[in-house]
DSSP file (Angstrom, degrees, kcal/mol; ACC not computed):
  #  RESIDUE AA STRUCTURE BP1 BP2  ACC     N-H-->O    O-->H-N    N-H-->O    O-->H-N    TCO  KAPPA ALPHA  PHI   PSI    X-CA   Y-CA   Z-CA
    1    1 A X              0   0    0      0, 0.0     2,-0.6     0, 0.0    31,-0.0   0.000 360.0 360.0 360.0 119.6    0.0    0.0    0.0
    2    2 A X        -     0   0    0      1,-0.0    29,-1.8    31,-0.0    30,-1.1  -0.764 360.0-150.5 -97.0 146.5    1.6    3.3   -0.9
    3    3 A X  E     -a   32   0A   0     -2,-0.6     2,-0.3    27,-0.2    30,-0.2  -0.855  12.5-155.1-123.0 138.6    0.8    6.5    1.4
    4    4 A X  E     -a   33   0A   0     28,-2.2    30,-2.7    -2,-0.5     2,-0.3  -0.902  10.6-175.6-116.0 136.2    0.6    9.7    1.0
    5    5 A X  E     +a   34   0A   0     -2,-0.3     2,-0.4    28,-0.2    30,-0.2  -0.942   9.0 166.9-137.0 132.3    1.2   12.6    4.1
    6    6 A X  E     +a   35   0A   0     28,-1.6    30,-2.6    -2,-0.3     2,-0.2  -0.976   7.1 169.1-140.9 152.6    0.7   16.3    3.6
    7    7 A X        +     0   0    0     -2,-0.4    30,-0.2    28,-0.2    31,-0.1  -0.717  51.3  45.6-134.5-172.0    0.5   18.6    6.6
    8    8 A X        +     0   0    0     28,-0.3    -1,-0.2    29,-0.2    30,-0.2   0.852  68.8 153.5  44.0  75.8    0.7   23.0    7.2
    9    9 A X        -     0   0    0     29,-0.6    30,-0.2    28,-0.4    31,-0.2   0.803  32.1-159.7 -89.7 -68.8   -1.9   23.5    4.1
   10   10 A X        -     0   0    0     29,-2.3    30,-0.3    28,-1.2    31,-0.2   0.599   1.9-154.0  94.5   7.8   -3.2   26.3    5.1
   11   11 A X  B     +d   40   0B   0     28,-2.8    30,-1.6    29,-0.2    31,-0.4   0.191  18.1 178.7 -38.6 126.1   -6.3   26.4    3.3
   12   12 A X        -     0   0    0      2,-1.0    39,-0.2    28,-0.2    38,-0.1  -0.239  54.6 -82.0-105.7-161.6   -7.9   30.1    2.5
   13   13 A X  S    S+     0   0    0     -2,-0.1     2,-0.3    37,-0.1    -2,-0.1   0.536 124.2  45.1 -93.6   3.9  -10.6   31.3    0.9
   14   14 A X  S    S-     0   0    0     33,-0.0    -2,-1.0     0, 0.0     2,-0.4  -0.886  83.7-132.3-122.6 174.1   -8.6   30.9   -2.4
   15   15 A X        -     0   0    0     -2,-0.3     5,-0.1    -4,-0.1    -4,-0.1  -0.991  25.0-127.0-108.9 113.7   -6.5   27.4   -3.1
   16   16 A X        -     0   0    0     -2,-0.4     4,-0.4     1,-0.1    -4,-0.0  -0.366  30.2-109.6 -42.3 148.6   -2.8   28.4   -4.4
   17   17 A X  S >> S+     0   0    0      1,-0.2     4,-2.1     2,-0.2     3,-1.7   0.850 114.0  65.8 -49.4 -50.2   -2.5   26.4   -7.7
   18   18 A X  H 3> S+     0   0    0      1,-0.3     4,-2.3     2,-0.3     5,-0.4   0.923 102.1  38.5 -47.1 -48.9    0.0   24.3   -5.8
   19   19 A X  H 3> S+     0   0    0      1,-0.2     4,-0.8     2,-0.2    -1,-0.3   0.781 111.3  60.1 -82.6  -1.8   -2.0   22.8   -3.4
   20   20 A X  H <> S+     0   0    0     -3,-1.7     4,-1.4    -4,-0.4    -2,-0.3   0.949 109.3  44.3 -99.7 -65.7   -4.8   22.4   -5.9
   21   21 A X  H  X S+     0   0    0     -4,-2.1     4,-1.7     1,-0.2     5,-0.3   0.740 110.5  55.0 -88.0  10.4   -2.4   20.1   -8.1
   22   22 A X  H  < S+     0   0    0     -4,-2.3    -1,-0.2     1,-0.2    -2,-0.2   0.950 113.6  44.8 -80.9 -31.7   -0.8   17.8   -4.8
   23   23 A X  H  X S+     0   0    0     -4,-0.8     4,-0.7    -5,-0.4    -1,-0.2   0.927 112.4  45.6 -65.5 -33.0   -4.3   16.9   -3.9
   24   24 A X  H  < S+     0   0    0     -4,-1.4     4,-0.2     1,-0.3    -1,-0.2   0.844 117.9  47.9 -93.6 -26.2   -5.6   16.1   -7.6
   25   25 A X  T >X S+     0   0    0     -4,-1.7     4,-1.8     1,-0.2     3,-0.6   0.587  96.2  75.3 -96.2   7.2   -2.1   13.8   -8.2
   26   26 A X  H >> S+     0   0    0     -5,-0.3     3,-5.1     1,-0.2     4,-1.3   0.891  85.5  63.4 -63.1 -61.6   -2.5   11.9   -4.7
   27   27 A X  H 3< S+     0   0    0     -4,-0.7    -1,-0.2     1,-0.3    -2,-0.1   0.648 111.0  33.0 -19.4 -36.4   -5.0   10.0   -6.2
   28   28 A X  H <4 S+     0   0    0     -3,-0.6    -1,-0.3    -4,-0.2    -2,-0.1   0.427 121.0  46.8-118.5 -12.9   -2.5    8.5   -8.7
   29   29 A X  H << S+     0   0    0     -3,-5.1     2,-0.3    -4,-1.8    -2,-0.2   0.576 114.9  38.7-130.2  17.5    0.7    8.4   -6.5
   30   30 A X     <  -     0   0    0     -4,-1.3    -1,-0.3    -5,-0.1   -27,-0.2  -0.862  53.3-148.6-147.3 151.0   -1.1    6.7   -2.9
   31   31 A X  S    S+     0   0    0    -29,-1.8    30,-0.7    -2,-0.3     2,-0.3   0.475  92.7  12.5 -74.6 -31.0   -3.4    4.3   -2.1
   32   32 A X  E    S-ab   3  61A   0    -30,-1.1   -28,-2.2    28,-0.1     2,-0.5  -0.980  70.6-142.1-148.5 133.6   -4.3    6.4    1.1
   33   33 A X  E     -ab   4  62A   0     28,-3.1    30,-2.9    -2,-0.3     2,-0.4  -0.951   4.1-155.6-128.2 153.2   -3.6    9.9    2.3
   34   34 A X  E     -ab   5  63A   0    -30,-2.7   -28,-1.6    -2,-0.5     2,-0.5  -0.875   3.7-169.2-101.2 114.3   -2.8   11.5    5.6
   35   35 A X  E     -ab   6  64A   0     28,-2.1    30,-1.6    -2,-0.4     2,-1.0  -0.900   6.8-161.9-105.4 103.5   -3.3   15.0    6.5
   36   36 A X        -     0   0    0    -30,-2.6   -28,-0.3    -2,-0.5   -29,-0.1  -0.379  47.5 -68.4-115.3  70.2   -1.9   15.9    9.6
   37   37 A X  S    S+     0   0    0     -2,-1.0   -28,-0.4    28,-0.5   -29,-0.2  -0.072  92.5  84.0  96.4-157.3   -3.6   19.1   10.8
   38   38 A X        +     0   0    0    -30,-0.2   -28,-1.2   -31,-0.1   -29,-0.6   0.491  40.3 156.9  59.9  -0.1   -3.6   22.7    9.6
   39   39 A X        +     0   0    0     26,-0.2   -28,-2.8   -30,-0.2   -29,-2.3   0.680  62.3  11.8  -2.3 -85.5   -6.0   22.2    7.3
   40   40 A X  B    S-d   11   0B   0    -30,-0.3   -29,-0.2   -31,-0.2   -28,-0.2  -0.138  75.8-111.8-111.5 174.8   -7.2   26.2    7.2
   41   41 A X  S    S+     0   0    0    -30,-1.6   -29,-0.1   -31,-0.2   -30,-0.1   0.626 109.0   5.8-101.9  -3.4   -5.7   29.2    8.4
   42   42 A X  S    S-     0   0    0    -31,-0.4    31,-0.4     2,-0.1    28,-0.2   0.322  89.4-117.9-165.5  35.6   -8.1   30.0   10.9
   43   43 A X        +     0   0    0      4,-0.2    32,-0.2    29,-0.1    36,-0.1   0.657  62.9 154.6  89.0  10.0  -10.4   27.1   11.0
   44   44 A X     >  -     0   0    0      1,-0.1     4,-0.8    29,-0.1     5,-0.3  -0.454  58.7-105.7 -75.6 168.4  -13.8   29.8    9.7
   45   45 A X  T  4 S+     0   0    0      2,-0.2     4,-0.2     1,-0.2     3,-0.1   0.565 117.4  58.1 -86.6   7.8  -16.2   28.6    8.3
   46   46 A X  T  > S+     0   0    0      2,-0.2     4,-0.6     1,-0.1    -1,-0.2   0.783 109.8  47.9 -37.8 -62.0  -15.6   29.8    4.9
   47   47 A X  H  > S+     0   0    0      1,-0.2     4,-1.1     2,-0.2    -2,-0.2   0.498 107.7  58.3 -71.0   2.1  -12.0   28.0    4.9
   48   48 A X  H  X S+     0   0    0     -4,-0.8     4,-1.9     2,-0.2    -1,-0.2   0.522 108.2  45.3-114.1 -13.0  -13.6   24.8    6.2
   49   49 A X  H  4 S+     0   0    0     -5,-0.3     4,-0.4    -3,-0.2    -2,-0.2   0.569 108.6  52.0-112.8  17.2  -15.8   24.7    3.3
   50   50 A X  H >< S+     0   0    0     -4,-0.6     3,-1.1   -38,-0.1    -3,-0.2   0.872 111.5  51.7 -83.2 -72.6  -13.2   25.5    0.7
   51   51 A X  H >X S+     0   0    0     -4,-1.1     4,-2.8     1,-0.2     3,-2.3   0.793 108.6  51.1 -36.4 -46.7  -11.3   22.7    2.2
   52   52 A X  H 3X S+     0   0    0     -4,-1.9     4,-0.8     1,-0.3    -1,-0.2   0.866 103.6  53.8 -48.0 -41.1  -14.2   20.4    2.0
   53   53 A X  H <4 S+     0   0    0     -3,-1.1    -1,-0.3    -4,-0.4    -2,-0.2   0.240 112.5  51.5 -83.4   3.6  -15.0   20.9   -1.3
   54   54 A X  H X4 S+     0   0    0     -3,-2.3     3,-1.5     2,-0.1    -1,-0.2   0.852 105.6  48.2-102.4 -43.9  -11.4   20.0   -1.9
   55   55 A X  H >< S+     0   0    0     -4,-2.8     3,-1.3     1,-0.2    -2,-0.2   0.589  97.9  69.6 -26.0 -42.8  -11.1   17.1   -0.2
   56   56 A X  T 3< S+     0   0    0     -4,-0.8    -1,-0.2     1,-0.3    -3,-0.1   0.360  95.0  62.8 -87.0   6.0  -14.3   15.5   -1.8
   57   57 A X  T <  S+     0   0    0     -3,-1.5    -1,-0.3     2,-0.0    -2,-0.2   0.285  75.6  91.2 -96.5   4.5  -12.5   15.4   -4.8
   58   58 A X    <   -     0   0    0     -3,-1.3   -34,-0.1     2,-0.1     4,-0.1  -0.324  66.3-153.3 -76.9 149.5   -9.7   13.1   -3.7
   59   59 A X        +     0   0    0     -2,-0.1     2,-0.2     2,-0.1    -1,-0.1   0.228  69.7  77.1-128.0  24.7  -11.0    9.3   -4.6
   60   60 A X  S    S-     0   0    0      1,-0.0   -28,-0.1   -27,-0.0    -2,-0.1  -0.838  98.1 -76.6-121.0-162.7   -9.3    7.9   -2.4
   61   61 A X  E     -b   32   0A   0    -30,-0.7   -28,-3.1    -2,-0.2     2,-0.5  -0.352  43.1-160.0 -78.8 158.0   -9.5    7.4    1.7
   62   62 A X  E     -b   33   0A   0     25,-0.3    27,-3.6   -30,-0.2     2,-0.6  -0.955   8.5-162.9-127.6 112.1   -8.5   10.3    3.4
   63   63 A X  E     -bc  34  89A   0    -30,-2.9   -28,-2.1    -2,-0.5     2,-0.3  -0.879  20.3-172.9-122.5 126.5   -7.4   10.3    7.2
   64   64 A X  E     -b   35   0A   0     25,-4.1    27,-0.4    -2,-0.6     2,-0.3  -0.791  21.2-179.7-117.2 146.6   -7.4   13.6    9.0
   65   65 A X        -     0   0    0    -30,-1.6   -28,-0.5    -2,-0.3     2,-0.3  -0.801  30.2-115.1-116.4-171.7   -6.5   15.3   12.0
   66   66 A X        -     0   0    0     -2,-0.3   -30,-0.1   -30,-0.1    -2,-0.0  -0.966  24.4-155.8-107.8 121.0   -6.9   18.9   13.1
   67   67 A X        -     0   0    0     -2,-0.3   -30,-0.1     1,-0.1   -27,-0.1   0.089  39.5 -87.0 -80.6-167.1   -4.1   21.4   13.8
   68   68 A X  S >> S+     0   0    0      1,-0.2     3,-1.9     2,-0.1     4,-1.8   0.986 120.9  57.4 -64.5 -56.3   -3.9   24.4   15.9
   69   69 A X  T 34 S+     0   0    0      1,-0.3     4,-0.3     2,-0.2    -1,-0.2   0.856  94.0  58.3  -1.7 -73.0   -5.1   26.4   13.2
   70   70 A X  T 34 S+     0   0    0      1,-0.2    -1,-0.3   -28,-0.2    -2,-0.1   0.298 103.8  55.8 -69.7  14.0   -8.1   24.9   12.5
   71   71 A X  T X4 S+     0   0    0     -3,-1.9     3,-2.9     2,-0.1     5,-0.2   0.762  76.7  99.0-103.1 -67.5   -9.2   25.6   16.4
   72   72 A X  T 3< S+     0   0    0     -4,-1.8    -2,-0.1     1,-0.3   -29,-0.1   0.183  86.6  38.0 -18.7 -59.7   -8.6   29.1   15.9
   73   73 A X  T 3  S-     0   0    0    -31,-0.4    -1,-0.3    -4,-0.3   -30,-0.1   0.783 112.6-114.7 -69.8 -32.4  -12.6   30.0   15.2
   74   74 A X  S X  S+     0   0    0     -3,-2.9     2,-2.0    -4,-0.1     3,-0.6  -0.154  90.1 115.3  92.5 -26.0  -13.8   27.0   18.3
   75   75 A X  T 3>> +     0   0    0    -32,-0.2     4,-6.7     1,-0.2     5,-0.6   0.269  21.5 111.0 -58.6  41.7  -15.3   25.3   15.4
   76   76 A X  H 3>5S+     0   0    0     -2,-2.0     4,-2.8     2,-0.2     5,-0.2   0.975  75.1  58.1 -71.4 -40.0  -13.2   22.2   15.4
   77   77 A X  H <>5S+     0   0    0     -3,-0.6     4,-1.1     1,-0.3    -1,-0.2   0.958 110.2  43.4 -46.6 -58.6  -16.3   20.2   16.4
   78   78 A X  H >>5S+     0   0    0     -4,-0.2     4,-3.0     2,-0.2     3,-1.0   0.897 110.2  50.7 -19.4 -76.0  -17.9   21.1   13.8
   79   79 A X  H 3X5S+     0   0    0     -4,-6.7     4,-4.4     1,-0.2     5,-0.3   0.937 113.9  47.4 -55.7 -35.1  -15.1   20.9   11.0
   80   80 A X  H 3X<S+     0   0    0     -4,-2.8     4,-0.8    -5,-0.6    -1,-0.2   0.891 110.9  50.4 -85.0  -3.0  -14.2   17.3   12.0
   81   81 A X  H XX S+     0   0    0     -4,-1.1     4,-3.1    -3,-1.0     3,-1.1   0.909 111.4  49.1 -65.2 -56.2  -18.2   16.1   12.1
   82   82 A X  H 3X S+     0   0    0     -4,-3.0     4,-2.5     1,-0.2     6,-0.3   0.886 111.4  53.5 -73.9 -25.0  -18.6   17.7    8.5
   83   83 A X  H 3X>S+     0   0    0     -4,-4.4     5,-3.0    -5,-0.2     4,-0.6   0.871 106.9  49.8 -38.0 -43.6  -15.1   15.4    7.7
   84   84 A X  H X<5S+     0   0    0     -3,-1.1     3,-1.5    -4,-0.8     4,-0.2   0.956 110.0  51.7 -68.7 -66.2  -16.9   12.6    8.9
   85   85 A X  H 3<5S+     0   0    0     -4,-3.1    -2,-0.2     1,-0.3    -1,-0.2   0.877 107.9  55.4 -14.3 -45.9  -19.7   13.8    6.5
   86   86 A X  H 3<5S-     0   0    0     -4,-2.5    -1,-0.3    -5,-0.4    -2,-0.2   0.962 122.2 -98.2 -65.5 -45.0  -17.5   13.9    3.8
   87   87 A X  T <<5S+     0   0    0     -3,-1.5   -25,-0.3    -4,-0.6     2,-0.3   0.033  80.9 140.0 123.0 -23.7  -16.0   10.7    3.7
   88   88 A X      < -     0   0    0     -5,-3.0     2,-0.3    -6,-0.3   -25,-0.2  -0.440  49.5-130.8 -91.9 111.0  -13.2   12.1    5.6
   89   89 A X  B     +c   63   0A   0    -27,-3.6   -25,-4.1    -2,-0.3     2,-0.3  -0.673  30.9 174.9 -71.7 132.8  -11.5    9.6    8.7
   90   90 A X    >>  -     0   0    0     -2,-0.3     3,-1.6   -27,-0.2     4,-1.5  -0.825  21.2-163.8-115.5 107.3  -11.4   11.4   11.1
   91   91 A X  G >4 S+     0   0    0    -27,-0.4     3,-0.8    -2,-0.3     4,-0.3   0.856  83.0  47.3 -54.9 -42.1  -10.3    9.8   14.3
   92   92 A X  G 34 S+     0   0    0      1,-0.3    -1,-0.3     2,-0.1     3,-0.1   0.699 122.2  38.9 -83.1 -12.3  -11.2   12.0   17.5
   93   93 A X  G X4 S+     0   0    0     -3,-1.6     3,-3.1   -13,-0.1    -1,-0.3   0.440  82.9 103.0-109.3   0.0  -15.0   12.6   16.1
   94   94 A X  T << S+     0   0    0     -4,-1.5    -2,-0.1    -3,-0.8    -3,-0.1   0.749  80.5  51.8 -24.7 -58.4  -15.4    9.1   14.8
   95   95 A X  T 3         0   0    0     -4,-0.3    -1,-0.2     1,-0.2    -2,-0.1   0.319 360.0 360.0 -22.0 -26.5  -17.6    8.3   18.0
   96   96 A X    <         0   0    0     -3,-3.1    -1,-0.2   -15,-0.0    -2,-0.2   0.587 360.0 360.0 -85.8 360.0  -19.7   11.3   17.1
């Protein structure tokens, strides 16, 4: 199985080109990918639904945490419920 890790995204309310094409080629160079936390830059809900909608174009599984960032607004419950929503593993709301 090959795996794929990206962390510090940073997601805004725009996607730099860059991060637009590491997501679209995961798909083709892992089996699985790992995001480990940092998602957004401040975790609003604007960046959490930019991110989704980026994320829900990866086809394959997708295992997430959340970083300090993505606290920054107090909607972390939130973001990692709508993960689950997605598709998205997320371990610490799995339960939810």
């Amino acid at each position: 199985m090959k795996k794929a890790a990206m962390g510090d995204i940073h997601i805004g309310p725009k996607v730099p080109e860059t991060v637009k094409t590491a997501f679209e080629s995961a798909p083709g160079q892992a089996d699985v990918l790992f995001l480990a936390g940092d998602l957004t830059n401040h975790g609003t809900p604007q960046e959490i639904s930019v991110c989704l909608e980026l994320l829900q174009r990866i086809q394959i599984p997708v295992v997430a945490v959340l970083g300090n960032h993505d606290h920054e607004s107090g909607l972390e419950e939130e973001f990692g419920k709508k993960l689950l929503d997605a598709g998205i593993t997320h371990p610490r709301w799995e339960h939810l």
